[in-house]
N, CA, C and O atoms as a GROMACS GRO file, in nm:
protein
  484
    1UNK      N    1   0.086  -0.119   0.000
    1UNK     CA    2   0.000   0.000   0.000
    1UNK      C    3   0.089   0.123   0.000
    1UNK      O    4   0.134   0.170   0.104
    2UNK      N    5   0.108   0.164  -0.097
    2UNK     CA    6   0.164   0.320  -0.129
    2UNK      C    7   0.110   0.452  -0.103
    2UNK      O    8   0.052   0.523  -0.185
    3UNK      N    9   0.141   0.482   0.038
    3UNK     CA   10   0.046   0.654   0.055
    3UNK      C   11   0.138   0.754   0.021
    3UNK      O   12   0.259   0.737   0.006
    4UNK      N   13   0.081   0.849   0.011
    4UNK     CA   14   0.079   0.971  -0.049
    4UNK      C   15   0.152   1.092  -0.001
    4UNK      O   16   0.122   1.180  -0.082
    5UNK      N   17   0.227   1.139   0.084
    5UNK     CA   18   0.208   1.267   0.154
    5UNK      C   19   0.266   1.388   0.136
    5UNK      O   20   0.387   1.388   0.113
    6UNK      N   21   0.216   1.475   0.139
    6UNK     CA   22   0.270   1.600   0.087
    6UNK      C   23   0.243   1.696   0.190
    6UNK      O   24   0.180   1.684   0.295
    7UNK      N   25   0.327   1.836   0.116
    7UNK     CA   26   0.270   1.952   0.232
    7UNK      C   27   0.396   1.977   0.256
    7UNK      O   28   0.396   2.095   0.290
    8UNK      N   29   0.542   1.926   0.259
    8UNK     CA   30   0.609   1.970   0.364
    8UNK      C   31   0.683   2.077   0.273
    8UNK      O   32   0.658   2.100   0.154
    9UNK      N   33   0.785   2.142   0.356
    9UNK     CA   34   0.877   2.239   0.277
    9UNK      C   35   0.955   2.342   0.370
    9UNK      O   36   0.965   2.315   0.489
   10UNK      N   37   1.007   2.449   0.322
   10UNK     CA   38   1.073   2.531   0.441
   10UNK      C   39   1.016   2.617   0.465
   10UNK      O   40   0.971   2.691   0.378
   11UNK      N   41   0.989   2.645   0.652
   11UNK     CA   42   0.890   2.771   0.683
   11UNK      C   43   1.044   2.834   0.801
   11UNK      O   44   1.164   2.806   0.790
   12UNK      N   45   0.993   2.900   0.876
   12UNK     CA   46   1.057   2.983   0.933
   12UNK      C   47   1.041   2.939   1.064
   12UNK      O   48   0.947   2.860   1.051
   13UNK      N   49   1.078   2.940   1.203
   13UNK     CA   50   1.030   2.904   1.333
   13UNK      C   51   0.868   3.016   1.372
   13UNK      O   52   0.847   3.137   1.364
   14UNK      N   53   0.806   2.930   1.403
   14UNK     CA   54   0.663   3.039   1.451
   14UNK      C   55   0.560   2.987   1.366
   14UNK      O   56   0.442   2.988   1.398
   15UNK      N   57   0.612   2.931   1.235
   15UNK     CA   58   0.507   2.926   1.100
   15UNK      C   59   0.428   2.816   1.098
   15UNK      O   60   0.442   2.735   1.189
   16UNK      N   61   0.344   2.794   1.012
   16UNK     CA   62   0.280   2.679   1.011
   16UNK      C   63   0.327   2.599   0.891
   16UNK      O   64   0.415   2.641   0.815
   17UNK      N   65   0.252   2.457   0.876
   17UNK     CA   66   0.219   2.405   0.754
   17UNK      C   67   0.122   2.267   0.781
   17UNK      O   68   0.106   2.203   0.885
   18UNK      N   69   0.080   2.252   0.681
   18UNK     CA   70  -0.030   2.163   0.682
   18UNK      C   71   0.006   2.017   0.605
   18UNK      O   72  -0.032   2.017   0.488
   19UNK      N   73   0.077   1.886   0.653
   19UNK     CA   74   0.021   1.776   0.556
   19UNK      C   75  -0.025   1.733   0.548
   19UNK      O   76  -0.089   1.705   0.650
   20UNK      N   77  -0.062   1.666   0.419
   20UNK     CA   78  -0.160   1.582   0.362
   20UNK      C   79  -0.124   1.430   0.344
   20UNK      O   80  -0.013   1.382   0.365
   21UNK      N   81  -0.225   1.368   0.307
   21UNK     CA   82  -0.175   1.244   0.286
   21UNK      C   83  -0.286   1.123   0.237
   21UNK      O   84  -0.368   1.072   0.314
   22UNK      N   85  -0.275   1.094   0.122
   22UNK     CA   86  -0.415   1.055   0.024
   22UNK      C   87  -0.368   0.876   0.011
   22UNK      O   88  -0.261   0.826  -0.022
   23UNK      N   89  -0.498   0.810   0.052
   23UNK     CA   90  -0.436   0.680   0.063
   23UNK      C   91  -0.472   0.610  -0.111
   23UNK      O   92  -0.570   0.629  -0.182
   24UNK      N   93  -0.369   0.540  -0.130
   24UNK     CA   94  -0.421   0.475  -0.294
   24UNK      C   95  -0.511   0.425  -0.300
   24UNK      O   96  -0.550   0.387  -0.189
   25UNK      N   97  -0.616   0.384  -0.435
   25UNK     CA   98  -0.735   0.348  -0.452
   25UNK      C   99  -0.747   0.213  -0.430
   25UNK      O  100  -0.865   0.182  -0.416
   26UNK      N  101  -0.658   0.105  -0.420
   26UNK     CA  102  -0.672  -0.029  -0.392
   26UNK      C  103  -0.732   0.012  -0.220
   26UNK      O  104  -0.797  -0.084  -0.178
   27UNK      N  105  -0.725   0.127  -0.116
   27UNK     CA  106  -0.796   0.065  -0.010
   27UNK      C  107  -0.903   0.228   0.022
   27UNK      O  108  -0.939   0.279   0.129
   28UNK      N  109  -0.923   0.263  -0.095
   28UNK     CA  110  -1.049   0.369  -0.115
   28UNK      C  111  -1.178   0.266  -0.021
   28UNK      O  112  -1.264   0.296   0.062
   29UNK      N  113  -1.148   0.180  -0.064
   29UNK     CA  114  -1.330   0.137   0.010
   29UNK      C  115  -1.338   0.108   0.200
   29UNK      O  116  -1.436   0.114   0.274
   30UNK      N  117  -1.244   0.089   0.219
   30UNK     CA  118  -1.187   0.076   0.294
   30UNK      C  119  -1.125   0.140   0.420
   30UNK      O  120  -1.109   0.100   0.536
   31UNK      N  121  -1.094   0.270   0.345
   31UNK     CA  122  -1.035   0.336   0.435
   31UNK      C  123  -1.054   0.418   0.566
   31UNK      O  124  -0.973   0.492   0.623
   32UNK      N  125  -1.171   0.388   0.594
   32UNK     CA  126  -1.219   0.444   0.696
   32UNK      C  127  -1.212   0.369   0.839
   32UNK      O  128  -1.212   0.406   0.956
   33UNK      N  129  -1.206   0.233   0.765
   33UNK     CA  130  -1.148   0.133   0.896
   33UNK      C  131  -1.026   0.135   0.948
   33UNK      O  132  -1.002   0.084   1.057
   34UNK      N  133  -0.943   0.188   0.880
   34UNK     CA  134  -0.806   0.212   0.938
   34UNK      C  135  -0.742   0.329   1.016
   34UNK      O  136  -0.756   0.449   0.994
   35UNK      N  137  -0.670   0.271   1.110
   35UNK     CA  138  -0.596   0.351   1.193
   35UNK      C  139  -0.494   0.405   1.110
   35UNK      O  140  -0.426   0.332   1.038
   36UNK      N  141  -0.476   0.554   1.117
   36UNK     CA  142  -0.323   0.615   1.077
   36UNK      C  143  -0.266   0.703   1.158
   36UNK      O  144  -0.321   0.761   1.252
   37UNK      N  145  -0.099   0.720   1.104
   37UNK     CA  146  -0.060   0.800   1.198
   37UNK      C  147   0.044   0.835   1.076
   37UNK      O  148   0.048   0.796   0.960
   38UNK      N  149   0.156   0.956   1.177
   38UNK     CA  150   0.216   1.023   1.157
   38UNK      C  151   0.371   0.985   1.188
   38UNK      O  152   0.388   0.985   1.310
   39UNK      N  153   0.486   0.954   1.118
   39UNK     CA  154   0.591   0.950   1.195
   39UNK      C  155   0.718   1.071   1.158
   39UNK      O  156   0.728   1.124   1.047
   40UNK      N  157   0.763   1.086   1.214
   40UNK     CA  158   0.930   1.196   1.156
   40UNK      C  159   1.036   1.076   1.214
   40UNK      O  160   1.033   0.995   1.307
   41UNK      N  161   1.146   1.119   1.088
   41UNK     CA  162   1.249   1.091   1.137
   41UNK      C  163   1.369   1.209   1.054
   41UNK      O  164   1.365   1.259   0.942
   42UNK      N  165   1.484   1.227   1.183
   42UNK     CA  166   1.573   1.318   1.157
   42UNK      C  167   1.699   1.194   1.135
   42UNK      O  168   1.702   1.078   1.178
   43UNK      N  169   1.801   1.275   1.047
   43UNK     CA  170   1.951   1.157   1.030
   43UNK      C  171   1.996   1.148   1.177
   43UNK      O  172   1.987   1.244   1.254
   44UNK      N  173   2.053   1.010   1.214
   44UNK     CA  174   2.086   0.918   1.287
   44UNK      C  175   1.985   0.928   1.466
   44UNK      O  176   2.029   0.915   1.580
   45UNK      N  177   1.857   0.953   1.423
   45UNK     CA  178   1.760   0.927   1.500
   45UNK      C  179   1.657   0.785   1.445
   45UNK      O  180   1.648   0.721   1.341
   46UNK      N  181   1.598   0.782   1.566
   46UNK     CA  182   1.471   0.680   1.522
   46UNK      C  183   1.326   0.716   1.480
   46UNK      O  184   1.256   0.772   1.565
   47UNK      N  185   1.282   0.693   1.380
   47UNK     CA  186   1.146   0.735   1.385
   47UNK      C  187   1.072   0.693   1.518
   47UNK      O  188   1.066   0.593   1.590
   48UNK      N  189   1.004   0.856   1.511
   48UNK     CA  190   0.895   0.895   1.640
   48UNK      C  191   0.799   0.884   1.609
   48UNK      O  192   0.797   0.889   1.486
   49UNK      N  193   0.675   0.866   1.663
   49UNK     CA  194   0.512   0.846   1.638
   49UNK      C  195   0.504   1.018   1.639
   49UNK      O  196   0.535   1.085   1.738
   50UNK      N  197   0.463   1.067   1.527
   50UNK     CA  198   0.395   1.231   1.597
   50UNK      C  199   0.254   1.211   1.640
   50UNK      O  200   0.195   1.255   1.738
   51UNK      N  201   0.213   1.129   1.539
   51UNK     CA  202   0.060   1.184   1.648
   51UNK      C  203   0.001   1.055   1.544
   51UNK      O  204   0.065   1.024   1.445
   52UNK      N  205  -0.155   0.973   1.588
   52UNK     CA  206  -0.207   0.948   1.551
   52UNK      C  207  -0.387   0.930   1.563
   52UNK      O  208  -0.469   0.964   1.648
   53UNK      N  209  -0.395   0.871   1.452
   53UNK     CA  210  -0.593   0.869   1.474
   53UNK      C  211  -0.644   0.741   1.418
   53UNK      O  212  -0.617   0.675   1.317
   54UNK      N  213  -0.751   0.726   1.550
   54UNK     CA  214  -0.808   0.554   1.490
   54UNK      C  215  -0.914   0.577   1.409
   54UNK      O  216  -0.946   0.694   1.386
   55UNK      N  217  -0.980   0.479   1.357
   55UNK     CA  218  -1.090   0.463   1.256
   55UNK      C  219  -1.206   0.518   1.315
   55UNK      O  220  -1.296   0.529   1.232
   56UNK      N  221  -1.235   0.555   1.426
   56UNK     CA  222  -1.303   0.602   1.528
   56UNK      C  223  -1.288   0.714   1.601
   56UNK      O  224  -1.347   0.740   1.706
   57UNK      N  225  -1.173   0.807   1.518
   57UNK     CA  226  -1.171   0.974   1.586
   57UNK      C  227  -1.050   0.911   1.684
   57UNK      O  228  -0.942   0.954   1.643
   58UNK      N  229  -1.034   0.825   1.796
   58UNK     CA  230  -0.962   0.879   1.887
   58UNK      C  231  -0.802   0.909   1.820
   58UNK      O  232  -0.744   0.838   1.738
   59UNK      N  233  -0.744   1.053   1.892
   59UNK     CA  234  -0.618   1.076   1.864
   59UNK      C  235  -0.509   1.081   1.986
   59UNK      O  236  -0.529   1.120   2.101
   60UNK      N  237  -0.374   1.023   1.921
   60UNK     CA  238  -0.296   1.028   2.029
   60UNK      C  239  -0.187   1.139   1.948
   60UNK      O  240  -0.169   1.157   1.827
   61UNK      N  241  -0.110   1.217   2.093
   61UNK     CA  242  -0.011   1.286   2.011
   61UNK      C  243   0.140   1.293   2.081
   61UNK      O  244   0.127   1.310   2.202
   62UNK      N  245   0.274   1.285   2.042
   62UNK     CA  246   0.351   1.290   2.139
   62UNK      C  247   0.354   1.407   2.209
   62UNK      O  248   0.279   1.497   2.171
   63UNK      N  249   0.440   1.431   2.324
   63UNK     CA  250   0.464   1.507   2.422
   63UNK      C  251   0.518   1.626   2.361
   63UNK      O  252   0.461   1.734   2.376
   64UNK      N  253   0.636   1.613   2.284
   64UNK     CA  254   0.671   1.711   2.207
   64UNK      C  255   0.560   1.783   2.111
   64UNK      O  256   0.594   1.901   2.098
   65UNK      N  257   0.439   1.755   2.039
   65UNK     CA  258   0.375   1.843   1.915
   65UNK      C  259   0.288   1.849   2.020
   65UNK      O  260   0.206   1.919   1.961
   66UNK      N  261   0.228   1.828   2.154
   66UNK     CA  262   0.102   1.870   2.183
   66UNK      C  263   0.059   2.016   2.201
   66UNK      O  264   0.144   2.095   2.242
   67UNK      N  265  -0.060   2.057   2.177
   67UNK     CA  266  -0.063   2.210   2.168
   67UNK      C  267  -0.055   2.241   2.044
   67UNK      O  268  -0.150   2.307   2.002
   68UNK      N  269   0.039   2.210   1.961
   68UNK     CA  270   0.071   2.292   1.842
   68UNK      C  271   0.069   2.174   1.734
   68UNK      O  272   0.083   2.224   1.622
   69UNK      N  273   0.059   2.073   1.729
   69UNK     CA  274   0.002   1.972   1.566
   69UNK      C  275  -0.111   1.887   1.610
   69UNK      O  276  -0.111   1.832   1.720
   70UNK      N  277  -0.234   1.872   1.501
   70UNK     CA  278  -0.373   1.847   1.526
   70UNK      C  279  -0.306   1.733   1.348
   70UNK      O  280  -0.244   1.745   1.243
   71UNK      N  281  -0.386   1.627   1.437
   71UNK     CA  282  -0.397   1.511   1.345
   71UNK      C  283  -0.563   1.506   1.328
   71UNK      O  284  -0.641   1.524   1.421
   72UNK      N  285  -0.607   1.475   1.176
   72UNK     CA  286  -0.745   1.490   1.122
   72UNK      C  287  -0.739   1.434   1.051
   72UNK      O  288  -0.630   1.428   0.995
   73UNK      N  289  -0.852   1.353   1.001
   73UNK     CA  290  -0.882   1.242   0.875
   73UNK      C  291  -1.034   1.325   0.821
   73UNK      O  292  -1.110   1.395   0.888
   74UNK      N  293  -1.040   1.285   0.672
   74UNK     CA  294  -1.156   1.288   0.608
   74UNK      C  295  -1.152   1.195   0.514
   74UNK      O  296  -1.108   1.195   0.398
   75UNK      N  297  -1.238   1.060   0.626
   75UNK     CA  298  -1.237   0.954   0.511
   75UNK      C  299  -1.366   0.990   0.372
   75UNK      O  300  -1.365   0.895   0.294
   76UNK      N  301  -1.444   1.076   0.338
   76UNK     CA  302  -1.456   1.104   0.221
   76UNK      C  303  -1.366   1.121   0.115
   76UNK      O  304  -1.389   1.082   0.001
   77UNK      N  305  -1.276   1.170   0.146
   77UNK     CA  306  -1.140   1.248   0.062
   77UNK      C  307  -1.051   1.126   0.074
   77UNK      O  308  -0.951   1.117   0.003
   78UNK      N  309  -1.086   1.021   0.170
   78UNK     CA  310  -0.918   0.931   0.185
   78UNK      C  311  -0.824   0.981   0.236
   78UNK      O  312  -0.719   0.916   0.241
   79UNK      N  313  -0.834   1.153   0.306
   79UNK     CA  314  -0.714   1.179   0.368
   79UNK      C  315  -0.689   1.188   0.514
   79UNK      O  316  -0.770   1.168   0.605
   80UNK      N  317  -0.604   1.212   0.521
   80UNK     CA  318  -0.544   1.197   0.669
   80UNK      C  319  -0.440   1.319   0.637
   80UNK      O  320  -0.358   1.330   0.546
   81UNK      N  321  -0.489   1.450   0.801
   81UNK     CA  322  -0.349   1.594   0.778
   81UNK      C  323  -0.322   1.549   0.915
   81UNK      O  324  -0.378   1.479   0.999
   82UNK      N  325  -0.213   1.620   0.905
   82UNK     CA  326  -0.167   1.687   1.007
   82UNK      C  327  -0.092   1.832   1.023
   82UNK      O  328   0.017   1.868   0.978
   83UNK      N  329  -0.193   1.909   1.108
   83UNK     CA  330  -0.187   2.060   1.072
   83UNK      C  331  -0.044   2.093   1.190
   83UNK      O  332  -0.050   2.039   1.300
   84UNK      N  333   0.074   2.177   1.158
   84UNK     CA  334   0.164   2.212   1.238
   84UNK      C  335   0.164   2.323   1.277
   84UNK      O  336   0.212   2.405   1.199
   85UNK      N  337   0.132   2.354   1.360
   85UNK     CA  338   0.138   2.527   1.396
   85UNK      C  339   0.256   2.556   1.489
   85UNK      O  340   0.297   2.459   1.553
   86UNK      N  341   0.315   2.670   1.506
   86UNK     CA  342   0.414   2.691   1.629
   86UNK      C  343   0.541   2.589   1.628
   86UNK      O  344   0.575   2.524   1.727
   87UNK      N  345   0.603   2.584   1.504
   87UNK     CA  346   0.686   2.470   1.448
   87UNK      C  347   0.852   2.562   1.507
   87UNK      O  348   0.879   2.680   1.531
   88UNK      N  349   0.907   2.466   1.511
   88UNK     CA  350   1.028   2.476   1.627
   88UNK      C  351   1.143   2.416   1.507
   88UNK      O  352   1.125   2.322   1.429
   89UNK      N  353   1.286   2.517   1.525
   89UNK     CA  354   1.389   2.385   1.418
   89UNK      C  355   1.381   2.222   1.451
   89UNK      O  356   1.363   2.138   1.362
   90UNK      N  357   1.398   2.188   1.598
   90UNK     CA  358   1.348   2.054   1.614
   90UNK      C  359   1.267   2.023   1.541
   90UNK      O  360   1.313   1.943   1.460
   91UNK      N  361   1.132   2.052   1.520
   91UNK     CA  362   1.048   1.988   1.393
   91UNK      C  363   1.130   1.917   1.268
   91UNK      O  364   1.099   1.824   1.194
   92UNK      N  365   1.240   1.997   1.277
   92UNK     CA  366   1.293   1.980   1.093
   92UNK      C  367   1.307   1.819   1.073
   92UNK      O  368   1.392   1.761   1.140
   93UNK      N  369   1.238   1.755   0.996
   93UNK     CA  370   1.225   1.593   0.988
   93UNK      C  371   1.179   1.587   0.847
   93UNK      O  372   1.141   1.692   0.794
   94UNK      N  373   1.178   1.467   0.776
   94UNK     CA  374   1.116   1.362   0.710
   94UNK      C  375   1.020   1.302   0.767
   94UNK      O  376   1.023   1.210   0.848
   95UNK      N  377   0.894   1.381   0.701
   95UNK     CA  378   0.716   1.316   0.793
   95UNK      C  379   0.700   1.219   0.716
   95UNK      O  380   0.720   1.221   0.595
   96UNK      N  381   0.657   1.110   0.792
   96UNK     CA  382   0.596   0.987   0.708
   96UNK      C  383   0.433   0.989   0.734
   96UNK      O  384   0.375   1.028   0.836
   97UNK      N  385   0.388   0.950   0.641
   97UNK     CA  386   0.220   0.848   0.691
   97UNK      C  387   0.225   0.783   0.674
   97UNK      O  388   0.303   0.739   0.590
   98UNK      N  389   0.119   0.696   0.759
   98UNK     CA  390   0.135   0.526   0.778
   98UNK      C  391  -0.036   0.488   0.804
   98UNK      O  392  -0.120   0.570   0.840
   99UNK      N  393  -0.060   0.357   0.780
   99UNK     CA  394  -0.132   0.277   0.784
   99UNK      C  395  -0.124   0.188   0.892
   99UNK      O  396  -0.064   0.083   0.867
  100UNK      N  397  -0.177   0.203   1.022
  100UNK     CA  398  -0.178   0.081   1.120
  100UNK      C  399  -0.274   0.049   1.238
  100UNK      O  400  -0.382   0.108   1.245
  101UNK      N  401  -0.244  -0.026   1.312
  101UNK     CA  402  -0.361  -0.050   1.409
  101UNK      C  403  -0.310  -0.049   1.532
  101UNK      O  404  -0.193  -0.079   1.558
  102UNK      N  405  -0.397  -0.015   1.615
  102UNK     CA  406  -0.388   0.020   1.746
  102UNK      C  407  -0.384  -0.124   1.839
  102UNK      O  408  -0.467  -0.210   1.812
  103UNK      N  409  -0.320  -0.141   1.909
  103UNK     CA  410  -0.291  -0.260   1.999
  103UNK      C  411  -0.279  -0.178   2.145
  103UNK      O  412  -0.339  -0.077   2.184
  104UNK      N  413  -0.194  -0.247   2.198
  104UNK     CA  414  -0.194  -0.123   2.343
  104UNK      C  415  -0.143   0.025   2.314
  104UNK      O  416  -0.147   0.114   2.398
  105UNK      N  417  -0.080   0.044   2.149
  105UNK     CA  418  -0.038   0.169   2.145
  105UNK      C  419  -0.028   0.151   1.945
  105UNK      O  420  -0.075   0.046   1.902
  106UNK      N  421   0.009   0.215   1.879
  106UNK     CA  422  -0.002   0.231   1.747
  106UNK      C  423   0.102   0.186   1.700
  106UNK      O  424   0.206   0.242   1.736
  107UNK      N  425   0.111   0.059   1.594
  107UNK     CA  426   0.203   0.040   1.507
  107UNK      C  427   0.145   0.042   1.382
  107UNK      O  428   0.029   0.011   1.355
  108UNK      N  429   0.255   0.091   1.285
  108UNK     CA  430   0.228   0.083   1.144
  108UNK      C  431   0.246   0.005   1.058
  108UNK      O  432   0.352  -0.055   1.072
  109UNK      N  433   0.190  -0.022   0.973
  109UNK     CA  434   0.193  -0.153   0.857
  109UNK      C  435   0.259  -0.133   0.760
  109UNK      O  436   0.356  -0.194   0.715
  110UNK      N  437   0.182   0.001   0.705
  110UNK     CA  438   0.251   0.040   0.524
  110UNK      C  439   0.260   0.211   0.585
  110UNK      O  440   0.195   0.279   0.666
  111UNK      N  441   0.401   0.237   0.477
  111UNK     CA  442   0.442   0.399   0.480
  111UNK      C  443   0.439   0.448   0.350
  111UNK      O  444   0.462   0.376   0.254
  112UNK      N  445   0.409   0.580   0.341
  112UNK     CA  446   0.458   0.675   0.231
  112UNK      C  447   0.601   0.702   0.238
  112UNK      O  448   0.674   0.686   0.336
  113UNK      N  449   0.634   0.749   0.114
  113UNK     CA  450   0.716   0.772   0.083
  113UNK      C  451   0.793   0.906   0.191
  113UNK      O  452   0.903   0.870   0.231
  114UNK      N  453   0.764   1.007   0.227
  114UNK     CA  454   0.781   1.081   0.297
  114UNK      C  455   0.760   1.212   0.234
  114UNK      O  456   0.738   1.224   0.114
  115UNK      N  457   0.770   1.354   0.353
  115UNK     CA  458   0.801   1.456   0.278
  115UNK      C  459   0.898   1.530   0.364
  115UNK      O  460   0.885   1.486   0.478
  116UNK      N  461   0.989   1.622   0.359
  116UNK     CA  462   1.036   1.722   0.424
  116UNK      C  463   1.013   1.819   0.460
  116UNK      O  464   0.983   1.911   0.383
  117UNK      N  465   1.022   1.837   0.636
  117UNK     CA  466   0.958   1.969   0.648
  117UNK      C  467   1.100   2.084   0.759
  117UNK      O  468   1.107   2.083   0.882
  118UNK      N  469   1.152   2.133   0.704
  118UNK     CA  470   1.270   2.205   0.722
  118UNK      C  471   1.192   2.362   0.822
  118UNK      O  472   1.091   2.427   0.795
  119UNK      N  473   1.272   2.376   0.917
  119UNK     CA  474   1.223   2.482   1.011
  119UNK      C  475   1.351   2.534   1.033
  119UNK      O  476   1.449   2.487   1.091
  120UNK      N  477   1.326   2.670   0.962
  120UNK     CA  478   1.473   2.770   1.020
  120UNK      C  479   1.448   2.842   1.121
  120UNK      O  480   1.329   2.874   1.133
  121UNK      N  481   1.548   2.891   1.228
  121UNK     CA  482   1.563   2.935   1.339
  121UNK      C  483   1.553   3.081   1.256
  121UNK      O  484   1.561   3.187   1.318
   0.00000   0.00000   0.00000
């Protein structure tokens, strides 16, 4: 399963940005049953969970984006954002979306490709 995500790019510290993330049509019918989430990863770190949402609204978010990134789905559209507001150089990562299910906490199945989202001081 190949998702989609876009949105990222270079903002300034303070700024926002919004990604997106459109799941392919093999699970259009589908997609509303699935849990997704959000991951970043920076060079020689581990990907982090930023935030995610079950098939059922509930959202989790890490400690670091709370307050300032809102994870949202519109399974009409097939998408899944995540809006960044109050973005910090720490932000600066490779956002992934993912496809997964919730167990005692969220793992992912299938990833997008990624996008970059660069935050200058």
């Amino acid at each position: 399963v190949q998702l989609q995500a876009s949105g990222g790019g270079l903002v300034q510290a303070g700024g926002s940005l919004r990604l997106s993330c459109v799941a392919p049509r093999s699970i259009f019918s589908s997609f509303r049953s699935y849990d997704m989430g959000w991951y970043r990863q920076t060079p020689g770190k581990q990907r982090e969970l930023v935030a995610s949402i079950s098939s059922g609204g509930r959202i989790n978010s890490a400690d670091s984006v709370k307050g300032r990134f809102t994870i949202s789905r519109d399974n009409g559209k097939k998408k899944v954002y995540l809006q960044m507001n109050g973005l910090k150089p720490e932000d600066t990562a490779v956002y992934y979306c993912t496809r997964g299910y919730f167990d005692t906490d969220y793992s992912p199945l299938d990833w997008g490709q990624g996008t970059l989202v660069t935050v200058s001081s």
